[in-house]
C-alpha positions in Angstrom: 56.5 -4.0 11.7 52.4 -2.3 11.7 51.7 -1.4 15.5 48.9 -4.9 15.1 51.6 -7.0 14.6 53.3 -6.5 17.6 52.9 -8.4 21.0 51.3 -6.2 23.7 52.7 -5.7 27.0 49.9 -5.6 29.4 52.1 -4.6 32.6 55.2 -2.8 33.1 57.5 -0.9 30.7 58.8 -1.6 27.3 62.4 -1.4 27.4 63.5 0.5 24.8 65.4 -2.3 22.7 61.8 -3.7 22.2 59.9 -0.9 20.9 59.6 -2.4 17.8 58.1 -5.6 19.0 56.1 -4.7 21.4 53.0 -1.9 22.3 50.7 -1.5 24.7 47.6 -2.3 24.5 44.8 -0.5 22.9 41.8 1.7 25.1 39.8 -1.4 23.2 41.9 -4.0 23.8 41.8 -3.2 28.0 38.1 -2.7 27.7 37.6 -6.3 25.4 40.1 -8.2 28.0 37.9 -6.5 30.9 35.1 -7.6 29.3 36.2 -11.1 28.7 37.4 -11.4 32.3 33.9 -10.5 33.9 31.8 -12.5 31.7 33.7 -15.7 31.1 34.6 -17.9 34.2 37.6 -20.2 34.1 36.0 -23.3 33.9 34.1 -22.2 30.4 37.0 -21.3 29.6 39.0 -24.0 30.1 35.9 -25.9 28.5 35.4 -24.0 25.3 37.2 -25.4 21.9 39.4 -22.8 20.0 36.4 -21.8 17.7 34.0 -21.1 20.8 36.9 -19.0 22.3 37.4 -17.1 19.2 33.7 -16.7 18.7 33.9 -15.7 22.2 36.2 -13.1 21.4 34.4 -11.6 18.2 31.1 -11.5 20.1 33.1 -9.3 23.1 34.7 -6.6 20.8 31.6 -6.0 19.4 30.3 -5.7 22.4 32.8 -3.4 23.7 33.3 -1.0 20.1 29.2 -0.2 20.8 29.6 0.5 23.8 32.6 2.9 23.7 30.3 4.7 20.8 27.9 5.2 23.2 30.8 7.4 25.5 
């Protein structure tokens, strides 16, 4: 299984009799969930359709990948 296709385990460990479904998350991935969480409050989230959340989403991790160039 490539490292993209497995789930990511935000907290805790991985036991070991997972490792090959699961990873931890990216530096990006941390810094686009970050992002996500200080810019978009619950209720436009819970408002948006699927395509508006995944526009969302695009619009953050470009967002995020310029700024890490910047660091």
């Amino acid at each position: 299984m490539k490292e993209e296709e497995k789930s990511i385990c935000w907290l805790g460990a991985i036991p070991e009799a997972d490792k090959d479904k699961v990873r931890y998350p990216t530096e990006e991935e941390i810094e686009v969930a970050l992002y996500e969480a200080e810019n978009l409050t619950e209720e436009d989230y819970e408002s948006m359709s699927e395509k508006e959340l995944d526009d969302f989403h695009e619009k953050a991790k470009k967002i995020v990948k310029e700024r890490m160039k910047k660091l």
